[in-house]
C-alpha positions in Angstrom: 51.3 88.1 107.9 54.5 89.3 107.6 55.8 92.3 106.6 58.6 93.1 104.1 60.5 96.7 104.1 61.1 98.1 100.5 64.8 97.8 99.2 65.2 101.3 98.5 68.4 102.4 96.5 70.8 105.0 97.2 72.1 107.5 94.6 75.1 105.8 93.2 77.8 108.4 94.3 80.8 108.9 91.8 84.3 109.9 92.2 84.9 113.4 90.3 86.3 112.2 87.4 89.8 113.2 86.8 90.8 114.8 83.4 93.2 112.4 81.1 94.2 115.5 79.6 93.8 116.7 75.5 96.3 115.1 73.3 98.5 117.7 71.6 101.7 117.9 69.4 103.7 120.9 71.0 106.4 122.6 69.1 109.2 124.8 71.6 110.8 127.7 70.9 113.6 127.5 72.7 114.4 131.3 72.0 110.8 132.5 73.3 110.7 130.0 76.1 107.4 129.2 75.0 105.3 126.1 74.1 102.8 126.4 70.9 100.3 123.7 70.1 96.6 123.3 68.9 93.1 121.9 70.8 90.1 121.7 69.7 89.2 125.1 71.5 91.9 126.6 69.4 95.3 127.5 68.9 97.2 128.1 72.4 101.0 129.7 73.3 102.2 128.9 76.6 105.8 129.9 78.5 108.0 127.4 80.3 111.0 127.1 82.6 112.1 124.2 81.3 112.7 124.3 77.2 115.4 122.0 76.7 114.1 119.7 79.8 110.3 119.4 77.9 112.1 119.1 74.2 114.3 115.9 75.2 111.2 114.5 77.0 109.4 114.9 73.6 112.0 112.8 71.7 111.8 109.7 74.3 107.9 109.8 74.9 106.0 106.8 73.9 102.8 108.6 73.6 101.3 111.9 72.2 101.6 114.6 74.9 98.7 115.8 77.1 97.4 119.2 77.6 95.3 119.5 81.0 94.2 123.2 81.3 92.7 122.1 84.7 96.3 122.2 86.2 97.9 124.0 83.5 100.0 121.5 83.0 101.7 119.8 79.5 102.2 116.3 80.6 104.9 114.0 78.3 104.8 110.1 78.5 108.5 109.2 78.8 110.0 106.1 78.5 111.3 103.8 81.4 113.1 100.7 82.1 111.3 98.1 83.3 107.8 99.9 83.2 105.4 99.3 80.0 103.4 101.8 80.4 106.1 104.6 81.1 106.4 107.3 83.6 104.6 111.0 83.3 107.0 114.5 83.0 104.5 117.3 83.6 105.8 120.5 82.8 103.7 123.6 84.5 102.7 126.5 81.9 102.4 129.7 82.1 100.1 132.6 80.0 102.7 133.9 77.2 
């Protein structure tokens, strides 16, 4: 007689899953400093450093921008030689 062990399974453990971010259309107000655009929680107004730097990465991204309120962070999908997909600007946002 022999005897056989049960294949028991472990719990299948997962990576945390990392946010891809809320796609948004972000208008700046270069006299305010500050970065204005809507999610489905709501209408939200944001300040930056960077204005002029975030509003030419608008005009050469290749894909709607990305808000990620995990890092507070806008990030734009620029354009790049040589790379399909593109390279991400994040921008760091501050309470307005």
């Amino acid at each position: 007689m022999s005897l056989r062990t049960p294949i028991t399974s472990r719990p299948r453990q997962t990576a945390p899953q990392q946010s891809t971010g809320i796609p948004v259309l972000p208008a700046v107000d270069f006299h305010r400093s500050a970065v204005t655009f809507q999610t489905p929680t709501g209408h939200h107004t944001y300040g930056t450093q960077e204005p002029e730097q975030l509003a030419v990465a608008l005009t050469q991204a290749v894909r709607p921008a990305r808000w990620i309120p995990e890092l507070g962070t806008l990030v734009v999908t620029v354009a790049q030689t040589g790379v399909r997909s593109g390279r991400n600007v994040g921008f760091r946002l501050f309470a307005y």
